[in-house]
ROSE-4610 file (N, C-alpha, C; in Angstrom, 1 decimal, always signed):
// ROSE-4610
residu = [X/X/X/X/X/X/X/X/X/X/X/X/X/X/X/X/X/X/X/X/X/X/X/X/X/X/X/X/X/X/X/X/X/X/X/X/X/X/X/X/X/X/X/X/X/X/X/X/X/X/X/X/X/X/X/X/X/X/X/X/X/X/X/X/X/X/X/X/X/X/X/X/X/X/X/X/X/X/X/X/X/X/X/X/X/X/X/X/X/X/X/X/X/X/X/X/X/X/X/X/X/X/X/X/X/X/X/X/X/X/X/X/X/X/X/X/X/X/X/X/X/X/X/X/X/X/X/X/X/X/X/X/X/X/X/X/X/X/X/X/X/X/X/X/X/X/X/X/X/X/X/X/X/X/X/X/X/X/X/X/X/X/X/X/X/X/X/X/X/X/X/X/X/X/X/X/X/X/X/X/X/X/X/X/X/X/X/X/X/X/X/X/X/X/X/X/X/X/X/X/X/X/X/X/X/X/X/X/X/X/X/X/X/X/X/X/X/X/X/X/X/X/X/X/X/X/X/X/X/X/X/X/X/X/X/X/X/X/X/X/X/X/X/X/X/X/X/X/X/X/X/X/X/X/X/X/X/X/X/X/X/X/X/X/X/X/X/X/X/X/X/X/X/X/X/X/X/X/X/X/X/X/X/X/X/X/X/X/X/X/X/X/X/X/X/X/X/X/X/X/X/X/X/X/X/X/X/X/X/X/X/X/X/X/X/X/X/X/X/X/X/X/X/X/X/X/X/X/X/X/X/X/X/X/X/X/X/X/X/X/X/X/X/X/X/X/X/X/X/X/X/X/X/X/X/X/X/X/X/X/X/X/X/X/X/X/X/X/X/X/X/X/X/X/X/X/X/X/X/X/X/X/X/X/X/X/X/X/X/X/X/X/X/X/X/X/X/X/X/X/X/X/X/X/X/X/X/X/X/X/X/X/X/X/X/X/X/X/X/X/X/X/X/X/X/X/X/X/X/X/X/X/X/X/X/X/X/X/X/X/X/X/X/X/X/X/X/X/X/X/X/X/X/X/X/X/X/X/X/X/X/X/X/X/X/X/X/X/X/X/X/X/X/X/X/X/X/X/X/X/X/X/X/X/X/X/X/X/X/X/X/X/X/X/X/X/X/X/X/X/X/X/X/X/X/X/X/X/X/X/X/X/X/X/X/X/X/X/X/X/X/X/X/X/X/X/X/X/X/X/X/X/X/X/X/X/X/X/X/X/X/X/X/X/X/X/X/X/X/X/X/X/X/X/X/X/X/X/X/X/X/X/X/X/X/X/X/X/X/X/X/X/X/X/X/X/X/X/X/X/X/X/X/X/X/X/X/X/X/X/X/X/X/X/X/X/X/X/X/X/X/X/X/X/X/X/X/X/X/X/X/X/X/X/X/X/X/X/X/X/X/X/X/X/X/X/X/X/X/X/X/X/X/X/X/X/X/X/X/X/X/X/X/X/X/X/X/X/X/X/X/X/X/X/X/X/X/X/X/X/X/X/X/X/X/X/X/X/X/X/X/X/X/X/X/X/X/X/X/X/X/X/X/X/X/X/X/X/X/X/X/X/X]
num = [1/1/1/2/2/2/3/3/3/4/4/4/5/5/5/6/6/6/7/7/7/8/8/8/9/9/9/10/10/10/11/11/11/12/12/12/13/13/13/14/14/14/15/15/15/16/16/16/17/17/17/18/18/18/19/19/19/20/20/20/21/21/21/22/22/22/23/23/23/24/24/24/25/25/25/26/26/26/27/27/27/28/28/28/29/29/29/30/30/30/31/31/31/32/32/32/33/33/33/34/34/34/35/35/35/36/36/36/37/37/37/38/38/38/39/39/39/40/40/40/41/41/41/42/42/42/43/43/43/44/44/44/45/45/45/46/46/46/47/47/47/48/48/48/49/49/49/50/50/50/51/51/51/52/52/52/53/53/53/54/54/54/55/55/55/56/56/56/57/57/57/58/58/58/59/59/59/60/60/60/61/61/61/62/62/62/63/63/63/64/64/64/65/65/65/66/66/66/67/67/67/68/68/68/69/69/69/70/70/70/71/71/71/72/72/72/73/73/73/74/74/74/75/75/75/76/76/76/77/77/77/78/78/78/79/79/79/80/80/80/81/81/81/82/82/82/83/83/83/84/84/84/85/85/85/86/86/86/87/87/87/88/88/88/89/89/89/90/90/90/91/91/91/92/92/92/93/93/93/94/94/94/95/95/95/96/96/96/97/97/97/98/98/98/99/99/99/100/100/100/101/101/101/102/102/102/103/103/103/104/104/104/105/105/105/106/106/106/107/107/107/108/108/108/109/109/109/110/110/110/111/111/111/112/112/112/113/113/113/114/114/114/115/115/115/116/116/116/117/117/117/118/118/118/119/119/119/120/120/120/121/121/121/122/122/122/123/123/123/124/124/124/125/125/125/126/126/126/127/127/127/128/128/128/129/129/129/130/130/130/131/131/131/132/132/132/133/133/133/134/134/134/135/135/135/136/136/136/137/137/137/138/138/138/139/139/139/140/140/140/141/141/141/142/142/142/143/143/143/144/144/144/145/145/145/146/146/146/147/147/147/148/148/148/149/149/149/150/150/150/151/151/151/152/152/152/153/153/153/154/154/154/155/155/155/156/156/156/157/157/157/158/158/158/159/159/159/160/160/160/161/161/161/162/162/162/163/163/163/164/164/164/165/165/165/166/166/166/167/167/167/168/168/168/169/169/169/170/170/170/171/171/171/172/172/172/173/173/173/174/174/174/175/175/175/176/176/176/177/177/177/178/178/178/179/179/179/180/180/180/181/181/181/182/182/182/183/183/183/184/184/184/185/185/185/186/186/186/187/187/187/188/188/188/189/189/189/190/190/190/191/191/191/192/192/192/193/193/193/194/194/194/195/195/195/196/196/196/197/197/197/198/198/198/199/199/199/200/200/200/201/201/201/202/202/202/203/203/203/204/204/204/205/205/205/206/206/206/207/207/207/208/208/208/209/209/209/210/210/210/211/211/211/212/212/212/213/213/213/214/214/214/215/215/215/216/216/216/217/217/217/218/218/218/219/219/219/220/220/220/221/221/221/222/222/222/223/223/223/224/224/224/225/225/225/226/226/226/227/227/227/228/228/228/229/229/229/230/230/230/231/231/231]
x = [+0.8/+0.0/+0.9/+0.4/+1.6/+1.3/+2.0/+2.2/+1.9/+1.2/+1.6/+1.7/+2.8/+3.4/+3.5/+2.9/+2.5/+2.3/+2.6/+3.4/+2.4/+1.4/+0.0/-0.1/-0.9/-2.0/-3.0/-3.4/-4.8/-5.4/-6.9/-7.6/-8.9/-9.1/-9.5/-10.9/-12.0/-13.0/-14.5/-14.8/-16.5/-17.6/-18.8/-19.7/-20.9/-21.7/-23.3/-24.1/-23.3/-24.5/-23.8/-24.9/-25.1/-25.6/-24.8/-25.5/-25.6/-26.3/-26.6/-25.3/-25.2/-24.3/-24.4/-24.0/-24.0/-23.7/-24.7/-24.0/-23.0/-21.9/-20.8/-20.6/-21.6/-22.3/-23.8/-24.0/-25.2/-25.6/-26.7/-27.3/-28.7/-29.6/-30.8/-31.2/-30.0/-30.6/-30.4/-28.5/-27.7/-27.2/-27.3/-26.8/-26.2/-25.0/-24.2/-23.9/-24.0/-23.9/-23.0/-22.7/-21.6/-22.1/-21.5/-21.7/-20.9/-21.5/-20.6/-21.5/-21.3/-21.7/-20.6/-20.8/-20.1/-21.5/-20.4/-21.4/-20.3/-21.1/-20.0/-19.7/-19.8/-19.3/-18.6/-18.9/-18.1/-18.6/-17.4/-17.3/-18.0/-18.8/-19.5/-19.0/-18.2/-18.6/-19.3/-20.1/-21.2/-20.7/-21.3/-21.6/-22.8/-23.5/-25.5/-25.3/-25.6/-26.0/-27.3/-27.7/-29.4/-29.5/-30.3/-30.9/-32.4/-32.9/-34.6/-34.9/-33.9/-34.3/-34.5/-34.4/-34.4/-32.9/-32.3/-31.4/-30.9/-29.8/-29.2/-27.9/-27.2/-26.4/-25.5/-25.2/-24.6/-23.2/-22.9/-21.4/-21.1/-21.0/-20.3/-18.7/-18.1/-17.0/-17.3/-17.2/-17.3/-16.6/-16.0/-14.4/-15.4/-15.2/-15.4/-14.5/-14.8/-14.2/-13.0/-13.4/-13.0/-12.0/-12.2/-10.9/-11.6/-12.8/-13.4/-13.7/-13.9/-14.9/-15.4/-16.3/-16.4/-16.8/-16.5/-16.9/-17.8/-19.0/-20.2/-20.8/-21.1/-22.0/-23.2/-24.0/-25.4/-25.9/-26.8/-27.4/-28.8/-29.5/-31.1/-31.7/-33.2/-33.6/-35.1/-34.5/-35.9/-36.0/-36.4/-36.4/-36.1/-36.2/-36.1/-34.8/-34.1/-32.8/-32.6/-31.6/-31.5/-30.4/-28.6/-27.9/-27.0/-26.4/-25.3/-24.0/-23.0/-21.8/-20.9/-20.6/-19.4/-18.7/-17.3/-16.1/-15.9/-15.1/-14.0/-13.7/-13.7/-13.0/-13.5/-14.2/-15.0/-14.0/-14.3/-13.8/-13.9/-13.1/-13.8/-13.7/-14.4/-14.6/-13.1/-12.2/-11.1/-9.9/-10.8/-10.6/-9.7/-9.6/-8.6/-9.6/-8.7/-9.8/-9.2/-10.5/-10.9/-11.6/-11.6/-12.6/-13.5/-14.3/-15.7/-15.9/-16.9/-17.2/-18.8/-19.9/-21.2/-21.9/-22.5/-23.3/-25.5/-25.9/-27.1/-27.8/-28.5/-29.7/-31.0/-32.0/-33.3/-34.1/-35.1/-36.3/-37.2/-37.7/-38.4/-38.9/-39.9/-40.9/-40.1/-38.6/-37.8/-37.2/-37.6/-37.3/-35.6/-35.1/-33.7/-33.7/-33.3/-33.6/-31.9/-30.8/-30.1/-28.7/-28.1/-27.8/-26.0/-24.8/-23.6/-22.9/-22.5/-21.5/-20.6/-19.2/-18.1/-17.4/-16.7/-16.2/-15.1/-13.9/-12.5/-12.0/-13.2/-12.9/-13.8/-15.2/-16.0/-17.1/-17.9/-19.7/-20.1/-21.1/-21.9/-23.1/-24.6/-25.6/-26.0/-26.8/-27.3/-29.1/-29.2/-30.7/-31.1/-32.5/-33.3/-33.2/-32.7/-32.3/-31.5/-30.5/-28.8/-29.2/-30.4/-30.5/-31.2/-32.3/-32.6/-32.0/-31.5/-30.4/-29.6/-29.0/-28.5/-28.8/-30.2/-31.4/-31.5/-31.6/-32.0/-30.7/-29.7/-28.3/-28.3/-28.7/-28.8/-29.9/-31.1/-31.8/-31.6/-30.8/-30.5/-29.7/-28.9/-27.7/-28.6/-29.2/-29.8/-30.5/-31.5/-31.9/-31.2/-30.2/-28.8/-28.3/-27.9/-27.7/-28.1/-29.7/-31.0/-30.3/-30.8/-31.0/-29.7/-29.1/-27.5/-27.0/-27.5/-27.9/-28.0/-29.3/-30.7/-30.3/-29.0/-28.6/-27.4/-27.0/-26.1/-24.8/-24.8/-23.1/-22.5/-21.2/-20.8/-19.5/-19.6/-18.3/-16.6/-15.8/-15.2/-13.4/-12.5/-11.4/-10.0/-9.0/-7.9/-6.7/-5.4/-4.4/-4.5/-4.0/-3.7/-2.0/-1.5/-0.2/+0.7/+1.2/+1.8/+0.8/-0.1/-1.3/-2.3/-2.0/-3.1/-4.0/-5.1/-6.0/-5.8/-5.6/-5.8/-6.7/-7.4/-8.2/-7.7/-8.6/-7.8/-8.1/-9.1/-9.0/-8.2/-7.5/-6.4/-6.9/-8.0/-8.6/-7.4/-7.2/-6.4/-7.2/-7.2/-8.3/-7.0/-7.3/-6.5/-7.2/-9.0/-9.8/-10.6/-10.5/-11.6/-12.5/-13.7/-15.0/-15.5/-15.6/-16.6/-17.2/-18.6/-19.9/-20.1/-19.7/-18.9/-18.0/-17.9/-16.4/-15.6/-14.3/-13.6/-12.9/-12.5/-12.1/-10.5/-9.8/-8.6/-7.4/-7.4/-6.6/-6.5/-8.0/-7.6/-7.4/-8.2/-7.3/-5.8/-5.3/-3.7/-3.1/-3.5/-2.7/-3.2/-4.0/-4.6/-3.7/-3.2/-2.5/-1.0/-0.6/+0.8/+1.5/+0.6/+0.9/+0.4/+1.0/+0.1/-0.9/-2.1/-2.9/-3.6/-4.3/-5.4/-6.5/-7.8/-8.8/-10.1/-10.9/-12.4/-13.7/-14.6/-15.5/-16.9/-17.5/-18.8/-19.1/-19.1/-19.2/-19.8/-19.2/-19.2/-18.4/-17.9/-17.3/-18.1/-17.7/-18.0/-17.2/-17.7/-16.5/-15.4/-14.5/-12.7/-12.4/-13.5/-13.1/-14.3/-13.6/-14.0/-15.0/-16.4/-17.1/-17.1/-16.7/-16.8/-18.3/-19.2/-20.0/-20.2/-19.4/-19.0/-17.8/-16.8/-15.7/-15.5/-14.9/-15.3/-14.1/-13.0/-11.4/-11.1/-9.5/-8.4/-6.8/-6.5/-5.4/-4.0/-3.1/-1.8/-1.6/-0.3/-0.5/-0.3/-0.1/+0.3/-0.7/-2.0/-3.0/-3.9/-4.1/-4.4/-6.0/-6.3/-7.8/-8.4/-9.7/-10.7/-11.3/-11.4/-11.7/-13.2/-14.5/-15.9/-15.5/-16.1/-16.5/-16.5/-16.2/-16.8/-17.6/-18.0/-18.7/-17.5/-16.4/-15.3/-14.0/-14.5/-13.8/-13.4]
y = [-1.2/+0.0/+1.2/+2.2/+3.3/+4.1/+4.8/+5.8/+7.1/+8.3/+9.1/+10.1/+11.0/+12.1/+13.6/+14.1/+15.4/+16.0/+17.2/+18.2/+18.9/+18.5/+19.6/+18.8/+19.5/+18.9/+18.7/+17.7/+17.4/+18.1/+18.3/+19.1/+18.5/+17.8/+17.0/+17.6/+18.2/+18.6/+17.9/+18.4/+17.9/+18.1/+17.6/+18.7/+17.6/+18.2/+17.5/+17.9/+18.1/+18.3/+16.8/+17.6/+16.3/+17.2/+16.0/+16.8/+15.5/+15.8/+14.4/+14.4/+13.1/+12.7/+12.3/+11.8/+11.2/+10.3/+8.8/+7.7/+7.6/+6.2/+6.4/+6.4/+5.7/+5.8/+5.9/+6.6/+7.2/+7.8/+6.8/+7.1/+7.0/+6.8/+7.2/+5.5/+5.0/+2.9/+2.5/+2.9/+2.0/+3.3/+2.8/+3.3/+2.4/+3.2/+2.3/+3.1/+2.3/+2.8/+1.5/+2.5/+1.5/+2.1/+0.8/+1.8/+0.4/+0.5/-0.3/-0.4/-1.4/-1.6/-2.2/-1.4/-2.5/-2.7/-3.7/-4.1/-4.8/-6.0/-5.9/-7.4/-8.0/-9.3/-9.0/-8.2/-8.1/-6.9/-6.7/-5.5/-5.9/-4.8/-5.7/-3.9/-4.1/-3.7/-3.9/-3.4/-3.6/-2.5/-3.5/-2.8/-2.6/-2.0/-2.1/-1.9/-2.5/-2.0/-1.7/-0.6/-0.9/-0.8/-1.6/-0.8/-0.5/+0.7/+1.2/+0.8/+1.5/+1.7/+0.0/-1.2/-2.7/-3.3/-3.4/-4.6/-5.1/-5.3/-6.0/-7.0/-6.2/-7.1/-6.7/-7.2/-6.8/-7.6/-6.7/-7.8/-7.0/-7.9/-8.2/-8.2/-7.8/-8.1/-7.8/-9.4/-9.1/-10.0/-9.4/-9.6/-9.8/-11.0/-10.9/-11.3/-11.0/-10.8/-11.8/-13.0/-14.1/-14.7/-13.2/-13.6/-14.7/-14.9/-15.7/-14.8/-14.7/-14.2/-14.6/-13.4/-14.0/-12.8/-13.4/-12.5/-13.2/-12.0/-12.6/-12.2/-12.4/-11.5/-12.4/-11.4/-12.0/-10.9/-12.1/-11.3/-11.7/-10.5/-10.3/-10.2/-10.3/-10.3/-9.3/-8.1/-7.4/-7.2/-7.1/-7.7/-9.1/-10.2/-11.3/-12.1/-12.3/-13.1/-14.3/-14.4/-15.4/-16.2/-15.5/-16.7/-15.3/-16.6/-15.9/-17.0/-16.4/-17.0/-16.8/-17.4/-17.1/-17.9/-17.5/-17.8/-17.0/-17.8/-17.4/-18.3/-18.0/-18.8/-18.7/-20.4/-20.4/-21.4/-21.4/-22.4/-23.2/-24.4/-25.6/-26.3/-27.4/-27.8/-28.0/-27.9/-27.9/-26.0/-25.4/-24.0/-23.0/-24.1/-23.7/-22.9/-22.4/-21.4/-22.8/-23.2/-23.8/-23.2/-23.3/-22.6/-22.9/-22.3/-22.7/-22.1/-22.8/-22.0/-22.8/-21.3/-21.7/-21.2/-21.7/-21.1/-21.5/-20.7/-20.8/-20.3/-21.3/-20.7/-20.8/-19.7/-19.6/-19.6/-19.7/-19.6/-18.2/-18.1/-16.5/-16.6/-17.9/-17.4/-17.9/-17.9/-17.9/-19.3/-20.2/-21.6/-21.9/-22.5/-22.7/-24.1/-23.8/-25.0/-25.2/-24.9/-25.5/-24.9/-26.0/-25.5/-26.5/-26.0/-26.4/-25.7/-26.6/-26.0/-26.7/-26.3/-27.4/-26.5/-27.2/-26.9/-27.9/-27.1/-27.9/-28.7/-28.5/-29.8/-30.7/-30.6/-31.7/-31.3/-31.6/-31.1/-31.8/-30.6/-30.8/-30.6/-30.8/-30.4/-28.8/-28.4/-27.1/-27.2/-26.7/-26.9/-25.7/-25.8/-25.0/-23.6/-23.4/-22.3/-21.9/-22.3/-21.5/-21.2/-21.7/-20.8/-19.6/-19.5/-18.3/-17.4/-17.9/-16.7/-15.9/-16.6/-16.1/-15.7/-16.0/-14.7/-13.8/-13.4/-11.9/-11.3/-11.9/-11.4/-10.6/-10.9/-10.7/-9.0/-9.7/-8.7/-7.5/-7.8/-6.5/-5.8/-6.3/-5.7/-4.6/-5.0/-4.1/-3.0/-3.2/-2.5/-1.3/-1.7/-1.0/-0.4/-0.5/+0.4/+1.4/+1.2/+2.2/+3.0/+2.8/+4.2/+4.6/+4.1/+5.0/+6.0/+5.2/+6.1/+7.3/+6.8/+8.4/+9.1/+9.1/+10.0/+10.5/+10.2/+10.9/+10.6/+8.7/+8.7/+7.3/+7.0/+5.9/+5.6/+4.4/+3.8/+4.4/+4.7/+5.5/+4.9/+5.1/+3.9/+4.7/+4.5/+5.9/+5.6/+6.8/+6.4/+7.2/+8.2/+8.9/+8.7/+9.8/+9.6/+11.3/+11.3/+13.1/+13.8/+13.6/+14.5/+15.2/+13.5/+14.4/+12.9/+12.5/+11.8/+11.5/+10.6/+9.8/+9.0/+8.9/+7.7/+7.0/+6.0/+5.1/+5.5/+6.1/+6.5/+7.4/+8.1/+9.1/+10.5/+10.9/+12.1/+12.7/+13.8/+14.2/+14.8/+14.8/+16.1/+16.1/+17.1/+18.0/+18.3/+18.0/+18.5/+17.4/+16.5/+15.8/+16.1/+16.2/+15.8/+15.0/+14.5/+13.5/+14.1/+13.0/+13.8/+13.7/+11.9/+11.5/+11.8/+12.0/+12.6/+11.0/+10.8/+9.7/+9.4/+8.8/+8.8/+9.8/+10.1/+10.6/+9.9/+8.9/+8.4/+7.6/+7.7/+7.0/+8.4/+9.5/+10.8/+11.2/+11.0/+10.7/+10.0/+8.6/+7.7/+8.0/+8.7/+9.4/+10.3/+11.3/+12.3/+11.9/+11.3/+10.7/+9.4/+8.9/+7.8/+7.3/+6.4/+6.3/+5.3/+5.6/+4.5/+4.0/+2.8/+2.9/+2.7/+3.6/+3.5/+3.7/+2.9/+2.7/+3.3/+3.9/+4.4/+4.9/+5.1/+5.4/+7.1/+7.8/+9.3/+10.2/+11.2/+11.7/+12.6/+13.0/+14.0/+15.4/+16.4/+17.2/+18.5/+19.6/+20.9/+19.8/+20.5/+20.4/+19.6/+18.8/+17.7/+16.5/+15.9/+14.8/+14.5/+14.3/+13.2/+12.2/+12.2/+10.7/+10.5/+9.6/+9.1/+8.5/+7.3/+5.9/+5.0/+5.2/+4.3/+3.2/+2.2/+0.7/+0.4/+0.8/+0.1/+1.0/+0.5/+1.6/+0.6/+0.3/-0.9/+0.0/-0.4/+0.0/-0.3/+1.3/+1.7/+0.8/-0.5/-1.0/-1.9/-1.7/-2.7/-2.5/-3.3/-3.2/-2.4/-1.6/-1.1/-2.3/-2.3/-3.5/-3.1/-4.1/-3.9/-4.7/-4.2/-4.8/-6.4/-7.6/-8.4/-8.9/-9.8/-10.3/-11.2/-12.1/-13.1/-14.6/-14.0/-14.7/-14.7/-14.2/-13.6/-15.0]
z = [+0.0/+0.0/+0.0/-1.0/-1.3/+0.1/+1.3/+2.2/+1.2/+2.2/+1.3/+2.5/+2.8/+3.8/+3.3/+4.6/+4.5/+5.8/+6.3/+7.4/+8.3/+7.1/+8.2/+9.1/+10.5/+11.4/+11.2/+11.7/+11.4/+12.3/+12.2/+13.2/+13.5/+14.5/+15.5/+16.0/+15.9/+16.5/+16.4/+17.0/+17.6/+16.4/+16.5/+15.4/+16.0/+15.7/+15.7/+14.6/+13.7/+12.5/+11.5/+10.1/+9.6/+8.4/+6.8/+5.4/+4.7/+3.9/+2.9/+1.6/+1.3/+0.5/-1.0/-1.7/-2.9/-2.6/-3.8/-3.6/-4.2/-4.0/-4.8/-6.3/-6.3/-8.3/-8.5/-9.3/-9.3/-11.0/-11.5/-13.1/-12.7/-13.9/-13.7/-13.4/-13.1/-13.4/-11.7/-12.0/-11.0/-9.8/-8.7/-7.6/-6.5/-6.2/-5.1/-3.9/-2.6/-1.3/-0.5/+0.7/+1.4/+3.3/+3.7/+5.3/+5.9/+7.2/+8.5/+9.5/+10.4/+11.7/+12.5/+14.0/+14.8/+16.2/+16.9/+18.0/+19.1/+19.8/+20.8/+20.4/+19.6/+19.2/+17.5/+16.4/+15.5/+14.8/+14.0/+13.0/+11.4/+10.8/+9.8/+8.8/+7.6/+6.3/+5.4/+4.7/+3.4/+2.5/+1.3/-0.2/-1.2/-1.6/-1.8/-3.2/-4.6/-5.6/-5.9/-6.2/-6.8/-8.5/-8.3/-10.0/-9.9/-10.3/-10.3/-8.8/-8.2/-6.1/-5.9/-6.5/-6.0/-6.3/-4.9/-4.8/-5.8/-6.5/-7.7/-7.3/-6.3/-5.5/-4.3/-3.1/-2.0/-1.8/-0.7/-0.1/+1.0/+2.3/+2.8/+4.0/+4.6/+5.4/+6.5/+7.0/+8.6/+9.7/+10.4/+11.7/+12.7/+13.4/+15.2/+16.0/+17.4/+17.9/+18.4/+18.2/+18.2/+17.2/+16.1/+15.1/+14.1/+14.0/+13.1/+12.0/+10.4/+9.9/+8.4/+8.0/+6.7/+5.8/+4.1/+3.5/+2.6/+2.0/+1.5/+0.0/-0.8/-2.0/-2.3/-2.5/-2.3/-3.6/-4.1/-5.8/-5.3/-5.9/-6.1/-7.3/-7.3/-8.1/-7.9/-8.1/-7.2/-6.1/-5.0/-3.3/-3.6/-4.2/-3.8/-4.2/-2.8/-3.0/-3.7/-4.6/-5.4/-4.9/-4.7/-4.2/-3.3/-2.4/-1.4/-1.9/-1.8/-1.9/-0.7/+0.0/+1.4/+1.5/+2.3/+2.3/+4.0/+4.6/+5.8/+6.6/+7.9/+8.8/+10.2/+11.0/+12.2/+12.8/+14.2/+14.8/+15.5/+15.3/+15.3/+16.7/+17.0/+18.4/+19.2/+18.6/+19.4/+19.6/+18.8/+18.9/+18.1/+16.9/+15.5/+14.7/+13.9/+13.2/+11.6/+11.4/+9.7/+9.3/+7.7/+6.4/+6.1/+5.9/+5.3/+4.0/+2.8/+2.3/+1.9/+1.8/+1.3/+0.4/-0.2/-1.4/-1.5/-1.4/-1.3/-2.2/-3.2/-3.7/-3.9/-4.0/-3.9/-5.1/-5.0/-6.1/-5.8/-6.7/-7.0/-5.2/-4.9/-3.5/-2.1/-2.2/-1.4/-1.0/-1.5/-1.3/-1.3/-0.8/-0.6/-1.6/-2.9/-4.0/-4.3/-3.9/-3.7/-2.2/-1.9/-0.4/-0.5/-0.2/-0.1/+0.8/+1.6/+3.0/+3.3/+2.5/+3.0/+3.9/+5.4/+6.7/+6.9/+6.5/+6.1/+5.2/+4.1/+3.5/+3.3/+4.1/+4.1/+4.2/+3.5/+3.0/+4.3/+4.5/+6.1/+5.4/+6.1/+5.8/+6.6/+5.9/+6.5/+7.1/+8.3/+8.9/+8.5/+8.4/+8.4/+8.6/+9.8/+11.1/+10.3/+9.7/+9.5/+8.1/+7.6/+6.5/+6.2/+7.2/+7.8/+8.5/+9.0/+9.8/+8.5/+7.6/+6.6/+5.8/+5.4/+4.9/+5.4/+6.5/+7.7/+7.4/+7.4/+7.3/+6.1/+5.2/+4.2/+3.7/+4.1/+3.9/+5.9/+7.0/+7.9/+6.6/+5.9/+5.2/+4.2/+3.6/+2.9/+3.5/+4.4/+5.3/+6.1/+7.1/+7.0/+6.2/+5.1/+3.6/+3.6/+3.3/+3.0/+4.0/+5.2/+6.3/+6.3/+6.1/+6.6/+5.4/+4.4/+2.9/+2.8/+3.8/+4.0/+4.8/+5.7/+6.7/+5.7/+4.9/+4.2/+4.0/+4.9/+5.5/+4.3/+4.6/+3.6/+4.5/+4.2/+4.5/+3.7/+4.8/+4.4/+4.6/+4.0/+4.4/+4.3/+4.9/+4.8/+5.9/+5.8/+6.8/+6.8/+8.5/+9.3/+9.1/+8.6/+8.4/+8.5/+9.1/+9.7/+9.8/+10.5/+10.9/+9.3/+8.4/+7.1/+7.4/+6.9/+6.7/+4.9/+4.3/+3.1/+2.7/+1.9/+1.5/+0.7/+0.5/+0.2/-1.7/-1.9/-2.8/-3.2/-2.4/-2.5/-2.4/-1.7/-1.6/-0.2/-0.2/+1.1/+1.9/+3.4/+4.0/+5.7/+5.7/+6.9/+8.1/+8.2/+9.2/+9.1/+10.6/+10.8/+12.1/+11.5/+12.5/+13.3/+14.3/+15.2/+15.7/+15.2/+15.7/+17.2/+17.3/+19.6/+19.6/+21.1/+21.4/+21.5/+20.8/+21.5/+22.3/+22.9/+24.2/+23.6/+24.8/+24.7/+24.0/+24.7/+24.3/+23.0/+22.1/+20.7/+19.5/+20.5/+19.4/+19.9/+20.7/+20.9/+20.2/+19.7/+19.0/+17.5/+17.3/+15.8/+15.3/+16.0/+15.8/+16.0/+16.8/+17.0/+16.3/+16.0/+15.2/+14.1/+12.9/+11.8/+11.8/+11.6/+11.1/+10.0/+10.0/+8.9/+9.6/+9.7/+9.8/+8.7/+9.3/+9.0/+9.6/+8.7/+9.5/+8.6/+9.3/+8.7/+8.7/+7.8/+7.8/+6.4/+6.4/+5.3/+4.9/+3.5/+3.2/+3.4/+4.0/+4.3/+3.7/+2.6/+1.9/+1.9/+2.6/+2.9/+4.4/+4.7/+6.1/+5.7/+6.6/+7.1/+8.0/+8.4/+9.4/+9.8/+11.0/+11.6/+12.0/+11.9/+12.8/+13.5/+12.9/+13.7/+13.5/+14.0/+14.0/+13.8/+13.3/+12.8/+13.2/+12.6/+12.9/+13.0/+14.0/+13.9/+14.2/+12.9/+13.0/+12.7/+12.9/+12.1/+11.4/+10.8/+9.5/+7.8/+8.6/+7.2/+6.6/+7.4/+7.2/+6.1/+5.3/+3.5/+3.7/+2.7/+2.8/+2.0/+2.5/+2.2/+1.2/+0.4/-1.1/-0.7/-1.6/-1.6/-2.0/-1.1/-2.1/-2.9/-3.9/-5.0/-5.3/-6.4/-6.5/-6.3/-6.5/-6.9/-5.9/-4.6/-3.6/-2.2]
């Protein structure tokens, strides 16, 4: 990952306001949105395509705490889910992290018409339960999207590096916002040291919004790329 260094200070303040955004792509068909959740068991990134305001396809990344995770893409057809593809890593009854990978697919009125779950190597069956759960998954995700959409914010990815902010797309900003205050000591290591963080916000003029924090790893940690079908 290319560093990129520069002399300014960053500037660190508070705000409680809020503006609406652009999606990341946006025609009269297709639109795309991104955002984040965390919680107190794992960290979740997403990616939303629409076409004509209905679902065309999502993805996916999510870390727990436990150091397990997974990544996902999931294609629609309208509202109605057609297949999920996943890949990561759970752990197994003796406390190793092994791979999984699953693929699920549905019929127009939601039927699970075909179902594959290999776990190290070895085709397991899937119950009922774990395939609903992975629908809900599926459609919180979209859900999630919308509203964080409609507040104006997007998942946002970048290094703190000599007091500038980078993205990962290479936009530079010198002034960042939090809408919470963070504790002291993670805007100490923001300003004093380099990082890569993640977060849920918006571009704002000539700064940065934070809304919600997602990561804050060291500086050499790769930015997360969406998803694929092939991922």
């Amino acid at each position: 990952m290319k560093h990129f260094i520069a002399s300014t200070l960053v500037i660190l303040t508070l705000t409680g306001c809020s503006s609406a955004t652009t999606p990341l792509r946006q025609s009269a068909q297709i639109s795309e949105y991104s955002g984040g959740e965390i919680d107190d068991s794992k960290t979740s990134l997403f990616w939303l395509t629409e076409r004509f305001d209905s679902p065309e396809s999502s993805s996916d990344d999510v870390i727990f705490k436990d150091n397990t995770w997974y990544k996902s893409y999931y294609t629609w057809d309208g509202d109605n889910l057609r297949e999920i593809s996943r890949t990561g890593e759970r752990l197994s009854n003796s406390g190793d992290l092994i791979p999984f990978q699953m693929t699920l697919r549905f019929s127009g009125t939601g039927e699970a018409v075909y179902q594959r779950l290999r776990i190290n190597g070895k085709v397991m069956p899937m119950r009922k339960q774990q395939i609903d759960d992975v629908k809900k998954q599926a459609s919180d995700l979209i859900a999630n999207g919308k509203n964080q959409q409609k507040q104006g914010l997007e998942l946002i990815q970048g290094y703190w590096e000599e007091g500038v902010f980078v993205t990962c797309e290479g936009k530079t900003f010198t002034s960042i916002e939090f809408k919470n205050q963070l504790p002291s000591l993670v805007i100490e290591r923001l300003i004093d040291e380099d990082h890569f963080a993640a977060f849920v916000g918006e571009y704002k003029a000539k700064k940065v919004v934070v809304d919600k924090m997602l990561m804050l790893k060291d500086g050499d940690y790769e930015c997360i790329e969406r998803p694929s079908l092939q991922s």
